[in-house]
C-alpha positions in Angstrom: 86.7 98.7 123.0 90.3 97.1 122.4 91.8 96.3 119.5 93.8 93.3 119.0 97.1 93.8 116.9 96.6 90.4 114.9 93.9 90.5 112.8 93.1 89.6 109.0 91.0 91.3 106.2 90.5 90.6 102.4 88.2 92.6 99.8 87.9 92.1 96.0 86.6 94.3 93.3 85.5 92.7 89.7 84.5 94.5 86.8 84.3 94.1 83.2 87.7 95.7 83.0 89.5 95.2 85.7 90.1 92.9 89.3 91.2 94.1 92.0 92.0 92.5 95.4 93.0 93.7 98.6 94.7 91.2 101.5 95.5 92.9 105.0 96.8 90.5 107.7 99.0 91.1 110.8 101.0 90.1 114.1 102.5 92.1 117.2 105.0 94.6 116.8 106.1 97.7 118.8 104.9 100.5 115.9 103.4 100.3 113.1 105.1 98.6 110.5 103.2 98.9 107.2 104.8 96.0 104.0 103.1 96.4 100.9 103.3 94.1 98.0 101.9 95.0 94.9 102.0 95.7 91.0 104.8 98.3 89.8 102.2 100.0 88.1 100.4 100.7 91.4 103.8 102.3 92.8 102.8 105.8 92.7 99.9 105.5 94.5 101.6 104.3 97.6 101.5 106.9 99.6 97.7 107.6 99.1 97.4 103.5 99.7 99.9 104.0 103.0 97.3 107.0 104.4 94.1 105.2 103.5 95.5 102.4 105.8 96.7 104.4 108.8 92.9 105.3 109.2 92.3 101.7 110.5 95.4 100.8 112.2 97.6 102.3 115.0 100.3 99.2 116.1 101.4 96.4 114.5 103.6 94.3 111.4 100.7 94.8 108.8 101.3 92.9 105.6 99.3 93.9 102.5 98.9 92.2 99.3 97.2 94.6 96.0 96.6 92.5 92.7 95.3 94.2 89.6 94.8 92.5 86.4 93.4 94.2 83.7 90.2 92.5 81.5 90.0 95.0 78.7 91.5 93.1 75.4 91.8 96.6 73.5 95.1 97.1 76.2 97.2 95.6 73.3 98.3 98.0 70.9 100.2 98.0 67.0 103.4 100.0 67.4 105.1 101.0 64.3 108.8 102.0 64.7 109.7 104.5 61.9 113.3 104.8 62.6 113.7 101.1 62.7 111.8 100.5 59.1 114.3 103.8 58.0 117.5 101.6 59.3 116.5 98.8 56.9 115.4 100.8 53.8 118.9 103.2 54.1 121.0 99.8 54.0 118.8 98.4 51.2 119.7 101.2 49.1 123.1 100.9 50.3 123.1 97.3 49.3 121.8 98.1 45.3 124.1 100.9 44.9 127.2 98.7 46.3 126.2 95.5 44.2 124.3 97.2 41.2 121.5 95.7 41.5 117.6 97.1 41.5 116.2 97.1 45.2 113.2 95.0 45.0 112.1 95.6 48.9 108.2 96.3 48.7 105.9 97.7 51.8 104.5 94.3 52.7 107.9 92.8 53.0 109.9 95.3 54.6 106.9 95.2 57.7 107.8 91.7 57.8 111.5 92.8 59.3 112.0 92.5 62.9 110.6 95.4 65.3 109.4 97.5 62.2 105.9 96.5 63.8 105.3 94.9 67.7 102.4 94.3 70.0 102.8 96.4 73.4 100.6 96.6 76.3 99.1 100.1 76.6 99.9 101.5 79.8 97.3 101.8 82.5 96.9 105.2 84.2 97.2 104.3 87.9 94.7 107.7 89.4 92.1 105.8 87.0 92.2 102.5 89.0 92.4 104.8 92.5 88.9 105.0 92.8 88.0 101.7 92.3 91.2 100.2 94.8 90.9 103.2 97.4 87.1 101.5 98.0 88.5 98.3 98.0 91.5 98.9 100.4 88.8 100.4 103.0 86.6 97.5 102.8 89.5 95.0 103.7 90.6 97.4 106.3 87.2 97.5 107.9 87.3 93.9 108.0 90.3 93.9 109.8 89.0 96.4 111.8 85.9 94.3 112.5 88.6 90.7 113.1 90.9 93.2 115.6 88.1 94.1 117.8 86.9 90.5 117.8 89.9 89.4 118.8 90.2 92.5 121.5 87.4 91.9 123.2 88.5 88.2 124.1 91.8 89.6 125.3 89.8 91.8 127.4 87.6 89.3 129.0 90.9 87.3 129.7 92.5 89.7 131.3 89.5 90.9 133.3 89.9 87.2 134.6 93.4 86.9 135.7 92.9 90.5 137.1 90.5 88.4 139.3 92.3 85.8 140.1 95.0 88.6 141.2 93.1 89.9 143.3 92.4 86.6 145.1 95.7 86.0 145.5 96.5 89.3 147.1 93.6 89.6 149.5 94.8 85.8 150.7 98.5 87.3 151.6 97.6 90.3 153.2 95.2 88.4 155.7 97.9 86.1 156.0 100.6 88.9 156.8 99.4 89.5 160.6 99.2 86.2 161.4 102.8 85.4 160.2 104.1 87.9 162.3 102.3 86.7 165.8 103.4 82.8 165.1 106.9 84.2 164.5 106.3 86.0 168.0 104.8 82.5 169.6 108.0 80.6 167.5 110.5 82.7 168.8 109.1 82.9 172.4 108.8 79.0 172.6 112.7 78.4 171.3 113.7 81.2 173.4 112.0 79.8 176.7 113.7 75.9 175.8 116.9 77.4 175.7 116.8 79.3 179.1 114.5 76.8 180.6 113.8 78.6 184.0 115.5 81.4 183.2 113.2 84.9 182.4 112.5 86.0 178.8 113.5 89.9 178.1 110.4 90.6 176.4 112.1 93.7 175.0 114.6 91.7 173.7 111.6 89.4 172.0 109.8 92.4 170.3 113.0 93.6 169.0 113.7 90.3 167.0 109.8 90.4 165.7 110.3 94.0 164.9 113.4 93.3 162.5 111.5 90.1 160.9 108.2 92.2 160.0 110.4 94.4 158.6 111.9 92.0 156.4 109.1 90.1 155.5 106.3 92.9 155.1 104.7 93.3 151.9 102.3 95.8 152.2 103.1 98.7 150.1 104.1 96.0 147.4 100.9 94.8 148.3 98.8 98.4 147.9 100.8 99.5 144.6 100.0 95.9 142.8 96.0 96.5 143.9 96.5 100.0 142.5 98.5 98.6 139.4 95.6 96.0 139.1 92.6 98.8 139.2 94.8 101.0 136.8 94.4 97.9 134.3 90.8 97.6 135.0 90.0 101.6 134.1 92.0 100.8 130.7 90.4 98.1 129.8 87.3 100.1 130.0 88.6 102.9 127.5 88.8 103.3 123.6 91.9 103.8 121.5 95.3 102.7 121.1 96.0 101.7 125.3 98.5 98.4 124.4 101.8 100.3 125.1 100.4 101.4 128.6 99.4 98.7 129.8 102.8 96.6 129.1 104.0 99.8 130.9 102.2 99.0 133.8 102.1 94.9 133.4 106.1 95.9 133.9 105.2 97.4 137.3 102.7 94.6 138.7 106.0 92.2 137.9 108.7 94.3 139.8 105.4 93.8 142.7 105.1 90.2 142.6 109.1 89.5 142.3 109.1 90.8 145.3 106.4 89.8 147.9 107.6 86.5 146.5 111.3 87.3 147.4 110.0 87.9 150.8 107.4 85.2 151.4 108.8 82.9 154.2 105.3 80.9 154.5 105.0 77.9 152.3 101.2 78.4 151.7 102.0 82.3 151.3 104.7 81.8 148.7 102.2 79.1 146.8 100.0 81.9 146.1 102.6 84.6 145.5 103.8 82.1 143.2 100.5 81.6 141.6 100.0 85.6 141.7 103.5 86.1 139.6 102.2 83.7 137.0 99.3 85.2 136.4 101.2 88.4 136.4 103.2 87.0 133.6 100.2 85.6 131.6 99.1 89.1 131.9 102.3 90.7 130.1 101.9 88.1 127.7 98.5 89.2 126.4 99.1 92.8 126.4 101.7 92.4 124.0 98.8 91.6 121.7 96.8 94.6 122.3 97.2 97.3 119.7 
């Protein structure tokens, strides 16, 4: 089976202390290009994250979006800063001795001073969320998976169509080819015989012209590579994996082909369907862009 390059998977994890979800989508790109977006406390798990991904994904600009939010209320924590509460009582005493006076500050109000106490968020151990967001990150990635091949075997079945209609077209100019050459023989032999009216035709002379047109306007090894080019597609089609870069290698080659049975069609009903085969060819390099 092919895989399509754009594709789109979500997962979400919910428990009485934490949520966790997982967004995966993606578009065509030459390698894989891996963007992650998620919370700083998740950063040094990335590269586990990053290698739990490449399991599912060979090609492509993948985009992925981790939230965690934490449910607990016992995350909040009292934090009492000694050297802080020191700070104040050292310049009370400082204060008494300078003015002479008794220094009156008591427990309960010196804790009423700024940052003596403050309310910080304990901090979350990120290898304790790893097993819950490593099974949620391979649960969106199998849905991807799942929307890639979708979308892969469509692409296949389209292709497998214009590969058809290929075909068609090419089978229609090689009959053609023959009798091209044998009304340029008739055509030349006709204009030939006005213009020397009684006069004899040097039928050596004939054959030589229709020898120098065939040769310009044969097509036949274009025409035998683009059939081979065209079965080449057909046996990758038919395989597993990561096939996307060769067959853009070889849509390249069925192009150079077609450019050039149409440079030399001098038929109008030959160059309709040469033009007709080079637009499917074109269609064709088109779709195998999407192919991962």
């Amino acid at each position: 089976m092919i895989r399509s390059m754009t594709g789109y998977g979500r997962s979400e994890f919910l428990s009485d202390s934490c949520r966790i979800a997982v967004e995966i989508k993606s578009v065509n790109n030459r390698y894989l290009d891996i963007s992650i977006k998620m919370p700083r406390l998740l950063n040094q798990l990335e590269a586990q994250i990053r290698a739990e991904l490449k399991k599912h994904m060979k090609r492509g600009k993948v985009d992925v979006f981790i939230s965690y939010e934490d449910l607990t209320e016992s995350n909040m924590a009292v934090k009492y800063n000694a050297r802080i509460a020191q700070e104040y009582w050292r310049h009370f005493q400082e204060m008494a001795e300078t003015f002479g006076i008794e220094n009156d500050i008591s427990v309960s109000t010196l804790a009423r001073f700024p940052d003596v106490f403050t309310m910080e968020e304990e901090p979350v151990d990120p290898e304790g969320i790893w097993e819950n967001l490593e099974k949620t990150i391979r649960e969106a990635a199998e849905m991807f998976e799942e929307a890639r091949i979708r979308e892969g075997e469509f692409l296949r079945t389209d292709l497998l169509n214009k590969l058809d209609e290929m075909e068609q077209h090419v089978a229609f100019i090689s009959a053609q080819a023959p009798a091209l050459i044998e009304e340029y023989r008739r055509s030349l032999r006709e204009k030939v015989a006005e213009l020397l009216e009684a006069s004899s035709i040097d039928d050596s002379r004939i054959a030589q012209e229709v020898t120098i047109y065939a040769d310009k306007v044969c097509v036949d090894e274009e025409l035998v590579r683009l059939q081979s080019h065209i079965q080449a597609t057909r046996e990758e089609l038919s395989k597993e994996g990561s096939i996307g870069r060769k067959l853009d290698f070889i849509a390249q080659e069925m192009n150079r082909e077609s450019n050039t049975i149409l440079s030399k069609s001098d038929d109008r009903e030959v160059s309709d369907h040469a033009i007709e085969l080079k637009t499917s060819v074109e269609k064709i390099r088109e779709q195998v862009q999407n192919i991962e």
